[in-house]
C-alpha positions in Angstrom: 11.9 -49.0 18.7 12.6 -45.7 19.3 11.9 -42.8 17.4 14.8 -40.0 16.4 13.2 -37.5 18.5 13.3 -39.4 21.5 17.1 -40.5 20.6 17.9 -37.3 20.4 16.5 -35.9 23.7 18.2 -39.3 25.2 21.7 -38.4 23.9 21.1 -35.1 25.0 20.4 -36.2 28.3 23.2 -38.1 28.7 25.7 -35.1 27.5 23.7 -33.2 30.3 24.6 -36.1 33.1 28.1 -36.8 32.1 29.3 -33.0 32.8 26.7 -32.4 35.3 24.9 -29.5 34.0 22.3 -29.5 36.9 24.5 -30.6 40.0 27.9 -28.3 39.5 26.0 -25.1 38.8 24.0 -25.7 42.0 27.1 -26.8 43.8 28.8 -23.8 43.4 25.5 -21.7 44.3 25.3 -23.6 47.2 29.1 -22.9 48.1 28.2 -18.9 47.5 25.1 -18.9 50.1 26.8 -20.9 52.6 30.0 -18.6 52.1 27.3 -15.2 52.4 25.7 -17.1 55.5 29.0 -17.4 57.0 30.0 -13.8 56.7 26.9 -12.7 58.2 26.9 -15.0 61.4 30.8 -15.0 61.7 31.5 -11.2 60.3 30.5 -7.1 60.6 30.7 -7.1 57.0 30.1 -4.1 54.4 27.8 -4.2 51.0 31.1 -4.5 49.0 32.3 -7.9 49.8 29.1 -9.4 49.4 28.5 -8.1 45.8 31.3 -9.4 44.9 30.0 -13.5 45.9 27.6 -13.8 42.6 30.5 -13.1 39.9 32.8 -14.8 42.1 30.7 -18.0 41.6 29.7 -17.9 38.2 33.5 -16.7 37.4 34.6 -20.2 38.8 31.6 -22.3 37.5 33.0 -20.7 34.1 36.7 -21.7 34.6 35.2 -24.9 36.1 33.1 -25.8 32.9 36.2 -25.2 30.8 38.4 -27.6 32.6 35.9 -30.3 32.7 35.7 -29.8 29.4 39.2 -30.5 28.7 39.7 -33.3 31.2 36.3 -35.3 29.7 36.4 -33.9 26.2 32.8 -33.0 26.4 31.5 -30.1 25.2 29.6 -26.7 27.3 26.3 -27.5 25.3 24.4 -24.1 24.5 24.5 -23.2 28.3 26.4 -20.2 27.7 28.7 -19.9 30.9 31.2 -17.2 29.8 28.1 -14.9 29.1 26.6 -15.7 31.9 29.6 -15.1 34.0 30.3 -11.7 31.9 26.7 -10.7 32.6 27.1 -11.0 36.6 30.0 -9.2 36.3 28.6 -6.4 35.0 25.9 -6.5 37.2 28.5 -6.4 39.8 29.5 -3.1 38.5 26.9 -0.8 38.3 23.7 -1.7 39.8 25.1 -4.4 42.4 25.3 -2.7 45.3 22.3 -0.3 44.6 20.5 -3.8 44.2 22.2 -5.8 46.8 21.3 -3.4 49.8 17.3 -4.1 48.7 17.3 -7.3 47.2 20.6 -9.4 48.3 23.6 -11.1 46.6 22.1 -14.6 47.0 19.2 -12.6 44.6 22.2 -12.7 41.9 22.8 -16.1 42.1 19.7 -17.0 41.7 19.3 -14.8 38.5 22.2 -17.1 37.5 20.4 -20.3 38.1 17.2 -18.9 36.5 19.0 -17.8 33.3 21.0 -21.1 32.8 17.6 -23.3 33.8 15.9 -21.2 31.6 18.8 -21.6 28.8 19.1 -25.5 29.3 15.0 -25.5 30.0 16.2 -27.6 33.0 14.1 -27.6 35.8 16.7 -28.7 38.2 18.5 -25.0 38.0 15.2 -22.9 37.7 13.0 -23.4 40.3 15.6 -23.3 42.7 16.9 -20.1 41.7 13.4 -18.8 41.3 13.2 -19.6 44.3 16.5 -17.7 46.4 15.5 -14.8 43.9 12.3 -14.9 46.2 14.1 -15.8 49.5 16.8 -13.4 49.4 14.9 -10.0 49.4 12.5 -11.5 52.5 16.4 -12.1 54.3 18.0 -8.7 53.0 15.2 -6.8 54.1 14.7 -8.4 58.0 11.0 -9.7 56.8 12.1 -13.2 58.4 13.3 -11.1 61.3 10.1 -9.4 61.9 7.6 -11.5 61.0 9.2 -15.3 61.6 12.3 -15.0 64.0 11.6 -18.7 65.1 13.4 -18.9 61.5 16.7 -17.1 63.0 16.5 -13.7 61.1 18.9 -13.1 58.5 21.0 -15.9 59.0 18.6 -18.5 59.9 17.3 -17.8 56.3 20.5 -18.2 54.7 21.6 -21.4 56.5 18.3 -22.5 55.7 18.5 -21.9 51.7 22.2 -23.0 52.0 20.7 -26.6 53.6 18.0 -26.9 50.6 20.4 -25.8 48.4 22.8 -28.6 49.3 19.6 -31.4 49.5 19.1 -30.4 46.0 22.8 -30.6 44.8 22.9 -34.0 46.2 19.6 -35.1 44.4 20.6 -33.8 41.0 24.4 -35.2 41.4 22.4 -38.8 42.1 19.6 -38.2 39.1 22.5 -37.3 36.5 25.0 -40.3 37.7 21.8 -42.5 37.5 21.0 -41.4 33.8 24.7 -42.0 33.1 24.4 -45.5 34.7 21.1 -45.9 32.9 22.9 -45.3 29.7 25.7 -47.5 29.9 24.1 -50.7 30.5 21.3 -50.3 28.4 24.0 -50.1 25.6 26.3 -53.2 26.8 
């Protein structure tokens, strides 16, 4: 027997899994690091450009949402995409490349992560963006360079957030399919 509550966070759940909530938002994060650790190892590239990744990213994870939610006629849920999306923006704008000389555009997208982990309360998008938002000013700043270069500097430390990224991307796109799984033959 299960209570309404617990129905309710199931169904939830489920919503969550079938538009990949947890896995497409970290996808395309991990598509904007790798892209900013391939500009720095490949590229003499200015501030500009690289303010310009974050709203980039959460302008297609936007457009992205809204298609999926055409094609599968499920809805956003309360994650609030176009606000978030508008927000980076913004912060592209003004205070982006004041901020992204000290703290990094990977720091951007994982204020993005934070705020739509925080939004969904979804530990999935959170921590890992709590976590580049911690990563990306030791990278910016040459911390890694002078105090672990066995990492590989700058870029080692974006390759390296890119790979974890991408680990994680792959775990939540298996958790979500598996609740979706879960669901469906629990109710045949």
């Amino acid at each position: 027997m299960t209570t309404t509550a617990q129905y309710v966070a199931d169904l939830q759940a489920q919503q969550r899994a079938v538009r990949h909530a947890a896995s497409l938002p970290l996808l395309v994060t991990t598509l904007g690091v790798g892209f900013l650790a391939y500009c720095e190892i490949a590229t003499e590239w200015w501030i500009f450009p690289q303010v310009l990744v974050p709203a980039v990213v959460f302008g297609a994870l936007f457009v992205g949402m809204r298609v999926q939610r055409q094609v599968l006629g499920v809805g956003t849920g309360r994650d609030r995409y176009g606000l978030l999306a508008l927000a980076v923006i913004l912060l592209t704008l003004f205070p982006g490349p004041v901020l992204s000389i000290f703290v990094g555009a990977s720091f951007f997208l994982g204020a993005g992560l934070v705020a739509l982990g925080w939004r969904a309360r979804d530990t999935w998008l959170w921590a890992p963006g709590l976590g580049l938002m911690v990563v990306s000013p030791l990278v910016t700043l040459g911390t890694l360079d002078n105090h672990a270069p066995f990492l590989g500097g700058r870029e080692g430390g974006l390759i390296i957030s890119t790979a974890l990224l991408l680990l994680l991307t792959v775990a939540a796109f298996v958790r979500e399919r598996h609740v979706v799984a879960s669901v469906s033959t629990a109710s045949a």
